[in-house]
Phi, psi and omega in degrees: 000137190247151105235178185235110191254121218259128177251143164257146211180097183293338208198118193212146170279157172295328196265066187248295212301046130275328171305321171275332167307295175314307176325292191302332160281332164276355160291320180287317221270314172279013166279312192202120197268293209289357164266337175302295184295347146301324176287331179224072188280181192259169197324315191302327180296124201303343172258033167283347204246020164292125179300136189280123187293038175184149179236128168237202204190157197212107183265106168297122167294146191310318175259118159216178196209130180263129174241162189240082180256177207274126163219185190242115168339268247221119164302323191265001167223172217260052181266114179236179190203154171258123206184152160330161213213081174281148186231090175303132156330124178335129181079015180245164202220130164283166171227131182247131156228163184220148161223158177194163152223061162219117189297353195255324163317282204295331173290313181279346173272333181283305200310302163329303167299327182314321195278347186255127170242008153187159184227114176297163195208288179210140195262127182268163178267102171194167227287332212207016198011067209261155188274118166277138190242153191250172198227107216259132164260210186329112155239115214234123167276146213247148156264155233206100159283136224248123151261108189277332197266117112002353160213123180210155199241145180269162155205138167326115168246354142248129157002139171245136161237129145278101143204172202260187219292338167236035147089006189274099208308159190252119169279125186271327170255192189269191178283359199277334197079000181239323186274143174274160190240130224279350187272325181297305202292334184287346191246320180282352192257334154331279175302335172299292183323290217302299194306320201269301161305348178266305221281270202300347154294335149286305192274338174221024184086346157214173184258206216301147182274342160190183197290161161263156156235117175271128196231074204318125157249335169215093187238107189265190184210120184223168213270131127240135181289147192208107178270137198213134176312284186292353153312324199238000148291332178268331182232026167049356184290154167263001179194144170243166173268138183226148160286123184213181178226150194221153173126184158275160168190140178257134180249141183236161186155196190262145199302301171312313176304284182314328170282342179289311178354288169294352189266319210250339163130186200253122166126197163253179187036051177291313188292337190275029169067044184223146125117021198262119173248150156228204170301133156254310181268165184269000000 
């Protein structure tokens, strides 16, 4: 299950999907309070670290013009940082989109937002500090194409994060950054596997029915910033930078497997706006 949800949004710094992560717990939260804290218990619960069943993205309109100001990460606390800015052409709308397969998510997240008609979202550094707030518009059900195949090719509509057993990104290319190199990619298709089989076990009980092979065809490799509270309360840092991936690629594997993928995202930190693909071929 897809949808596509229209933010009105005079203004959004580059360093947001934590911002959308909040939205999507208060959507949940005025829907059903106790599957939102099931879904998001709190840090201390031995099930915090259960994987959350959907991955989203966020489409910047083509036209905007960029500044470079003062915001605050986080509303209730004073961490500001200075970074791009985006400003959408008058009428144009960011699109936050999400997918799962899990119905009782998307059900309960579509009610929620039906309730919300503004948000505070982010507080800027300006003459008045004043809070920008969002606007939830048009929410719209996407149809969710059935894979049937074993290989079929995706492209990123968020960032992919790899990385091994000690948080450390799995590199795909040579030192040139463009040619891929077939032994790093035999270790990201390692980590891929490992990363996948624990994600599907968690949302339906057991993990991958065989392995994947992931097979870069147009593929980059990019810096992204990602602000997260308990990062920069443990590491004093206000955001880290992560090695993700961006392009096409073909994926291979048994056909059930590849459609939850496709449903719930690719990687790690799928609920943080990372790993969301779709289709290019039927």
């Amino acid at each position: 299950m897809r949808i596509k949800v229209d933010l009105n949004l005079r203004r959004l710094p580059i360093i947001y999907r934590h911002r959308l992560m909040a939205l999507i717990k208060e959507a949940l939260n005025r829907a059903d309070g106790n599957y939102k804290d099931l879904l998001f218990p709190d840090k201390s619960s031995i099930y915090s670290k259960k994987t959350k069943p959907f991955s989203f993205s966020l489409y910047i309109p083509s036209e905007y013009i960029k500044n470079r100001e003062k915001f605050y990460l986080f509303l209730n606390e004073d961490l500001m940082v200075e970074d791009t800015v985006f400003y959408p052409a008058s009428g144009r709308y960011f699109c936050l989109f999400i997918s799962s397969s899990d119905y009782e998510f998307m059900i309960n997240l579509y009610n929620g937002l039906c309730q919300i008609k503004e948000l505070d979202f982010f507080k800027f550094l300006s003459t008045n500090e004043d809070t920008e707030k969002v606007q939830i518009g048009k929410i719209s059900m996407l149809n969710e194409r059935k894979i049937n195949r074993d290989e079929v090719l995706f492209k990123t509509l968020s960032y992919i994060s790899v990385e091994d057993e000690h948080d450390r990104p799995i590199e795909i290319f040579k030192e040139d950054g463009r040619t891929i190199d077939s032994q790093k990619l035999e270790r990201f298709n390692h980590h891929l596997n490992e990363i996948q089989h624990r994600i599907l076990r968690d949302i339906r009980g057991y993990g991958l029915r065989r392995p994947l092979e992931f097979i870069p065809l147009s593929v980059e490799k990019v810096g992204v910033k990602h602000a997260l509270k308990e990062f920069w309360r443990h590491t004093g840092r206000p955001y880290m930078v992560l090695t993700t991936y961006k392009g096409t690629f073909c994926l291979r594997g048994d056909p059930e497997d590849l459609q939850l993928l496709y449903q719930t995202g690719i990687g790690l930190r799928t609920g943080q706006g990372f790993g969301m693909i779709d289709i290019i071929n039927g």
